[in-house]
N, C-alpha and C positions, 0 to 999 in steps of 0.2 A: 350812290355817289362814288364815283372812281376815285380814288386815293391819285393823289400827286403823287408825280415821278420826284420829285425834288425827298419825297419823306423816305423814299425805297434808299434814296444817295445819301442822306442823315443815314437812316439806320445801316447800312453798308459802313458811313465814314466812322458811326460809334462803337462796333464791332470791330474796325481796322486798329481805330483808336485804342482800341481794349488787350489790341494782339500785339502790343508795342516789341514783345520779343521775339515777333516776327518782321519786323520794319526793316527796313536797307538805310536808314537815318541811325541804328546802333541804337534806338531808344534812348536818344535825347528826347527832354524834356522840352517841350516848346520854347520854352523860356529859355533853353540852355544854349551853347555855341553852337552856332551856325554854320560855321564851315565857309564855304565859298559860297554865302549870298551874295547876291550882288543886286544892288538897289539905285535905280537910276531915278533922278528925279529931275525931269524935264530934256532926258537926252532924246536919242534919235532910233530906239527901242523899235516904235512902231514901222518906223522905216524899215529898221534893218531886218526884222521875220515877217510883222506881219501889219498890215495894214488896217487901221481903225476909223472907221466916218460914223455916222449919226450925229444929232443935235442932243445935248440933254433931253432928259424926257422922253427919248424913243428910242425906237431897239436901237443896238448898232450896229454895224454891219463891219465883217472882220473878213482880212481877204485871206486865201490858202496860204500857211507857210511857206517862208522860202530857207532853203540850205539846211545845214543841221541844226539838232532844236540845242538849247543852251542849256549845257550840266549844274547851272547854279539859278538860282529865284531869278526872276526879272520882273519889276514892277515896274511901272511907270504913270505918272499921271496924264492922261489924257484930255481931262479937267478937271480944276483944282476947283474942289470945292470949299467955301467957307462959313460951314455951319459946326456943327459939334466935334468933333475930335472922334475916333475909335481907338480905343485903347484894347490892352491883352482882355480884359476880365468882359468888354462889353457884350452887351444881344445886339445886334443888328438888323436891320430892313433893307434888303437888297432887291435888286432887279442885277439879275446877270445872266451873262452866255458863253457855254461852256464848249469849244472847239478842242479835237481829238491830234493833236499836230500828224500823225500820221495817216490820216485818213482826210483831214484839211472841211472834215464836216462838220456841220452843229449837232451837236450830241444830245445838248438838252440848253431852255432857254424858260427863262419865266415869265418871260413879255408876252407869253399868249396869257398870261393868266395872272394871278395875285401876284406881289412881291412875296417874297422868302422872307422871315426872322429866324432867327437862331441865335444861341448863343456860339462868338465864337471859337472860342475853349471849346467845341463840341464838332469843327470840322477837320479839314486836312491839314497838315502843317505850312502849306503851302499856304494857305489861307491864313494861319494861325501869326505866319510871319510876315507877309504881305499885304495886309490888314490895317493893320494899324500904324498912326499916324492919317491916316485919310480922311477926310473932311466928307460931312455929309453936303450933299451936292454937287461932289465930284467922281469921276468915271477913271476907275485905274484899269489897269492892264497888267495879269498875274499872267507870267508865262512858269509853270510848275516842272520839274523835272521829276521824275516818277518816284524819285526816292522822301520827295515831298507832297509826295499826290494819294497813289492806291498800291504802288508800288510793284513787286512782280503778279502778285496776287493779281492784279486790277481789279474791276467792282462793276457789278450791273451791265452796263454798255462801255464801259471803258474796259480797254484790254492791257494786257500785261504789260510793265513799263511803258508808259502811254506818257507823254509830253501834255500836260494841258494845258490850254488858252483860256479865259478866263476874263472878261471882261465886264466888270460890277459897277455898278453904281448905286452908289449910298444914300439912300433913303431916308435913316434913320441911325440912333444911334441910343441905346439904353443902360 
């Protein structure tokens, strides 16, 4: 049985995670200041890089970035979902797709195959801050800036300072 691409990007992000004093974030702690996040909820995010279609329930389709990619989080809901909450400590069940802003490709996508759970204390910060608040049943849009992503390093197929896209939908919530 072939190992999922998704567990090689876990054990990559648990090792990044582990090398905090090599981070371009200063090793804050997830929890700690944020800096210039910037968190939109219900603005015009999707417009202004990158474009988002699909129905719940099916992949979705994200179009190439446009201009330069943005030095702070960008989250957005694309559909508000209204089932359990995700908070900092929760495990998650995801379906998502993961686009390279500089290369404007799918990197990697779990709609051919299972949804992902994880805890998410255990991925990127990007994740770790853009996350939460999200209702199961709804489809957000992390736009990551690399200092919250893989960073100079990069990881597996993402390459060094890599902008990432990021498009999830919440499944579950534990």
């Amino acid at each position: 049985m072939k190992p999922s691409p998704w567990i090689a990007i876990l054990s990559s992000l648990a090792l990044a995670i582990s090398l905090s004093a090599c981070t371009t974030d200063g090793g804050a702690p997830s929890n700690g200041p944020r800096g210039q996040e910037s968190q939109n909820s219900g603005g015009s995010v999707a417009n202004q890089y990158v474009e988002i279609g699909g129905n719940a329930g099916s992949a979705p389709t994200i179009s190439s970035p446009s201009g330069n990619p943005p030095t702070a989080l960008i989250t957005e809901d694309v559909i508000t979902g209204s089932g359990k909450v995700a908070a900092e400590g929760s495990t998650l069940t995801v379906h998502y797709t993961l686009m390279a802003w500089s290369t404007g490709e799918i990197v990697e996508t779990s709609w051919s195959g299972q949804p992902a759970t994880f805890p998410l204390s255990g991925v990127i910060l990007g994740w770790q801050q853009g996350i939460p608040g999200m209702a199961v049943g709804g489809r957000r849009l992390l736009i990551i800036p690399p200092d919250l992503g893989y960073g100079a390093a990069g990881g597996g197929p993402i390459a060094p300072n890599e902008t990432l896209i990021f498009v999830v939908d919440l499944i579950d919530v534990a």
